[in-house]
N, C-alpha and C positions, 0 to 999 in steps of 0.2 A: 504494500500500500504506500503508495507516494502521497505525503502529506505538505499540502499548499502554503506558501507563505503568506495568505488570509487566512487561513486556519491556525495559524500560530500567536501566542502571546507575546507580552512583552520580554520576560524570560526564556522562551523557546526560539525567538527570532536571537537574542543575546549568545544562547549559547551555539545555534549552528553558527552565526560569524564569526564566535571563538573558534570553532572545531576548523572553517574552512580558514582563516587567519594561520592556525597550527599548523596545517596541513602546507597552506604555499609558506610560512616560513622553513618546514622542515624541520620541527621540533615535534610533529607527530607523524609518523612513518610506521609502514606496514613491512611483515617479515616474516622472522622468526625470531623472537629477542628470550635471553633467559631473565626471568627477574629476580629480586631478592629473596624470593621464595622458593627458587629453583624451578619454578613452573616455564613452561616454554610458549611466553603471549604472541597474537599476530598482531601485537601492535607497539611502539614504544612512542613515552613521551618523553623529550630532555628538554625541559625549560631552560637550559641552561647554553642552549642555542640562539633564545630569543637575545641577539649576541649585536645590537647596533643600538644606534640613539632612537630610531623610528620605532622598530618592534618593541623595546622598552616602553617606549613611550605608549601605543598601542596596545600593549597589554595593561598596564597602569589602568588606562581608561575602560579596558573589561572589567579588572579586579573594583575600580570603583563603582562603575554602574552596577555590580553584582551587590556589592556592600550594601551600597545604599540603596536599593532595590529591596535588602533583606530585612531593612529597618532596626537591625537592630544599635544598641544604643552604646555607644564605646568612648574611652577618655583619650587613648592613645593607642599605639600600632607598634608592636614588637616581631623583629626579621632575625630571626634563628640563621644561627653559622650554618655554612656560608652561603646558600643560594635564598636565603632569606631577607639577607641583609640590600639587596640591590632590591628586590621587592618590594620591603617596606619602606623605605625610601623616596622609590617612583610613584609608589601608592599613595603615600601622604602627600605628596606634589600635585595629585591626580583629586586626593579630596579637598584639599585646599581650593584648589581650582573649582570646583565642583559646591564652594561654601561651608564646608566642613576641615575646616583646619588644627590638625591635633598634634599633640608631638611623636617623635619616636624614636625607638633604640633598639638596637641590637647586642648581639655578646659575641665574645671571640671564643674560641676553641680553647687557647692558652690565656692565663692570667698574664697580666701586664705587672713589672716590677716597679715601672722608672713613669715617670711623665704625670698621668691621673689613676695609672695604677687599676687592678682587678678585670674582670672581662665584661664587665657592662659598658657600652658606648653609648651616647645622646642624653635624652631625657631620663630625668627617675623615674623608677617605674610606680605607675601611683592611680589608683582609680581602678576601672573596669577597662583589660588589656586585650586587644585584638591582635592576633598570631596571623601574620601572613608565610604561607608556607606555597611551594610548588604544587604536588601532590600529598598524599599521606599514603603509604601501604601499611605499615606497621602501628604507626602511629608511637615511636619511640622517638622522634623527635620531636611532638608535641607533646610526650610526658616531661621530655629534659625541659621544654620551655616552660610548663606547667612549675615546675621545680624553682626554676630560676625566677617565673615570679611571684610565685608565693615567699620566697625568701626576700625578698626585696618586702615582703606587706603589701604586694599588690591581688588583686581577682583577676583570674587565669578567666576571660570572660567567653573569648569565641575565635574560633578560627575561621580565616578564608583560604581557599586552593583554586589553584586554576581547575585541575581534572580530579573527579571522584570517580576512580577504576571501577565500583560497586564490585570489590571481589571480597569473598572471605580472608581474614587476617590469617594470620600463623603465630601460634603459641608453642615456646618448645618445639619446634620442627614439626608441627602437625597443624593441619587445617582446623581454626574455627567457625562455626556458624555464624559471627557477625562481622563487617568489616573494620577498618581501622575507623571510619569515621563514623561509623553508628557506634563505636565504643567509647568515642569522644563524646554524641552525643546525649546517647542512653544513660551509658557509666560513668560517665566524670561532668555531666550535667550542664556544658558545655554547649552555644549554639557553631554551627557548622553555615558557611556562608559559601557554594562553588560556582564557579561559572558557566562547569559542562560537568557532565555524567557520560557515563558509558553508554549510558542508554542515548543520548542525544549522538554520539558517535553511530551508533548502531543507525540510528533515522538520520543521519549525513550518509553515509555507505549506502543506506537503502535509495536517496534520492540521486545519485551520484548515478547509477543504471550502469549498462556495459559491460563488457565481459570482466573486466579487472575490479569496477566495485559490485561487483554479485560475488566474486572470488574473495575480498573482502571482506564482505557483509557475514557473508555464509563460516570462513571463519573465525572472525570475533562474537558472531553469536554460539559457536557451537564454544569458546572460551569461556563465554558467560554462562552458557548453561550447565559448563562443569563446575565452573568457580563463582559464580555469583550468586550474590545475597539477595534476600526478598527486600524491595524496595520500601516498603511497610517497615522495616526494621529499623 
């Protein structure tokens, strides 16, 4: 079923211009990739592609209209070592711009000895804290951020990602029944803010036609329906 862009919302027109954006950047690419789970996906995302001033900037303005699309209510923006930190940066640029201007900071890897010293860079962390991240699979780089700011006395309040893979996490080397970001938002009580889903993936492939997006289509759905989660969840 080919779904019209008069049938779509403000949300669903948002996230296929993410997915086709990804796609002619080349930071979403079809294959055979292995991921941190050892699973062997037909698709990879590296954000870390989105690699010039335009595409920065261009994704900035996805992550903000998603944000503030989600309504929800935040003091500041914190960007996790290290593909977080250009993130949240270009994102507070993006809300400023956009009339919401907050501050924000990120942490290093290494503690700092000499200069302002420890691994927290910008703003204190203070208030209700929005985690700009790429993806989540695991969801262990939003525990560490969760970590770092609750020890500051801040509220670990919500995350945003560009793509929500909708796949089962892994605990201990074995598949769980929820994903990383239904654990964020079930278990740690946490709002989750994305700009695409797998599932919007799936309805880009489907409208794409052709012999190479049916080739596509047919294998990232036969991945979701080994490794994905109920969307309810």
């Amino acid at each position: 079923m080919v779904v019209s862009e008069k049938s779509m919302d403000g949300a669903d027109r948002l996230a296929q211009e993410f997915v086709q954006f990804a796609v002619d950047s080349g930071v979403l690419r079809f294959g055979e990739f292995k991921t941190k789970a050892g699973r062997l996906s037909p698709y990879f995302f590296n954000a870390g592609l989105f690699d010039d001033g335009a595409k920065m900037a261009r994704l900035a303005e996805f992550y903000a209209k998603a944000i503030l699309a989600s309504g929800m209510e935040f003091d500041m923006v914190f960007g996790p070592a290290y593909k977080g930190i250009p993130l949240a940066a270009t994102v507070a640029v993006e809300l400023a711009r956009n009339g919401k201007n907050v501050p924000f900071a990120y942490n290093r890897k290494e503690a700092k000895d000499h200069g302002e010293g420890g691994t927290l860079v910008g703003a204190p962390l203070k208030g209700r804290v929005l985690i700009i991240d790429d993806v989540m699979s695991a969801g262990t780089a939003a525990r560490e951020s969760i970590a770092i700011i609750k020890a500051a006395g801040a509220e670990p309040y919500a995350v945003a990602i560009a793509l929500d893979r909708q796949e089962m996490a892994t605990e201990n080397g074995q598949d769980v029944p929820h994903s990383a970001v239904q654990y964020v938002r079930n278990q740690l009580g946490m709002k989750v803010s994305t700009i695409a889903k797998l599932a919007d993936l799936l309805l880009y492939l489907e409208n794409q036609g052709g012999d190479a997006g049916s080739a596509h289509h047919e294998r990232v759905l036969a991945y979701r329906q080994r490794y994905g989660v109920n969307d309810k969840g």
